[in-house]
N, C-alpha and C positions, 0 to 999 in steps of 0.2 A: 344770328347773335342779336339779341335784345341792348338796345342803348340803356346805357344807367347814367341817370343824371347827377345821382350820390361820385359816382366814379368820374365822372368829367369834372366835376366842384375840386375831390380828391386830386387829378392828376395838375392840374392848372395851380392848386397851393403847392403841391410838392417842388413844381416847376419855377416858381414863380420864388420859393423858398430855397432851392439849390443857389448856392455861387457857384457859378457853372464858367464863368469868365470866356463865352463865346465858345468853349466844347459841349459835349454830348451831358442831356443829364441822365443819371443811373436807374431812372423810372423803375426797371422790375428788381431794383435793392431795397427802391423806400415804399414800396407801397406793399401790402401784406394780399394778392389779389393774384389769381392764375392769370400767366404772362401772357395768353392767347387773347384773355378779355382787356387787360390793359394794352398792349399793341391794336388788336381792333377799334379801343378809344381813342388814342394817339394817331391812327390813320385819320378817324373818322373829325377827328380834333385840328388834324392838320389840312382835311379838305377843307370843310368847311372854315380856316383862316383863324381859330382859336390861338395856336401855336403852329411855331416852325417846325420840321421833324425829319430824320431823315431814315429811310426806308432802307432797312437793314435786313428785309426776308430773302432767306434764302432758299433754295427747294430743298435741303434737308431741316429739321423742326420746323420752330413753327410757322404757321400759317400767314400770322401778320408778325412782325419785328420792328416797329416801329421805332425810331429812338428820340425824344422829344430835346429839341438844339433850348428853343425860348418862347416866347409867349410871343404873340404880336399885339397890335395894340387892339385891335376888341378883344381878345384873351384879357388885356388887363383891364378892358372895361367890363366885360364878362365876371370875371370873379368879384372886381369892385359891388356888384352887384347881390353876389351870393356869397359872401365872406364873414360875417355877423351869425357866429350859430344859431342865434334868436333868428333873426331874419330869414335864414335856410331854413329853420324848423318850423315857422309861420308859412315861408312858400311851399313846402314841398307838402303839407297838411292841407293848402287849397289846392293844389296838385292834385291832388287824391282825391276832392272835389270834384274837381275837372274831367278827370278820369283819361284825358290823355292830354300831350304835351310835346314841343319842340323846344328847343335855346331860344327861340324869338318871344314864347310865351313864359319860359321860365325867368326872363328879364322881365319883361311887362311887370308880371308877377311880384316878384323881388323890388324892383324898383315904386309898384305901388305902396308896398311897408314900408322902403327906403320914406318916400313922400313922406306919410303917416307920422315916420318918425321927424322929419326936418318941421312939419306944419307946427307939431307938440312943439320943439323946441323955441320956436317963434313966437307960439301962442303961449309961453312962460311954463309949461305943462313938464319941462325937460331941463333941468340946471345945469350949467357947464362950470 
């Protein structure tokens, strides 16, 4: 199964968007995505430390059943990063540059427009 980096951005708002008050959030109600591929990002989201999650597969259906609890905090420095659809749609356009990519690059990435934009607002180029 191929990583989607549209779908890890997707699962971490919807996360991060539940009031979940420390229960399970309902990941395969709000996301409109076959549940095989949203669990395999929710595993692969909970190894790597994005979010908490807990591992709900069983050996009948599916394959991964992930169930995401909450974000940890690089999760929420993670999306802080890719949250601005401008700025998603600027990273993931030099993405496709790049031609391939990890979460370590897709920050660098992201955070370089974040810059771009803070340097503008300093340099009078940005009104607040």
């Amino acid at each position: 199964m191929k990583r989607d980096a549209e779908l890890i951005r997707e699962i971490l708002l919807a996360v991060e968007s539940h009031d979940h008050n420390g229960g399970l959030v309902p990941i395969y109600d709000m996301l409109e995505c076959p549940n095989p591929l949203i669990g395999y990002h929710v595993y692969i989201m909970h190894n790597y430390g994005l979010l908490e999650a807990l591992n709900a597969t069983t050996t009948k259906g599916f394959r991964y059943k992930w169930i995401p609890k909450c974000l940890t905090m690089e999760g929420h420095d993670y999306i802080e990063t890719v949250r601005d659809p401008e700025n998603w749609r600027k990273t993931t356009v030099a993405l496709s540059k790049i031609g391939s990519w990890d979460l370590d690059t897709i920050k660098i990435v992201a955070k370089k427009f974040l810059s771009t934009k803070i340097e503008q607002l300093f340099d009078g180029a940005v009104t607040y």
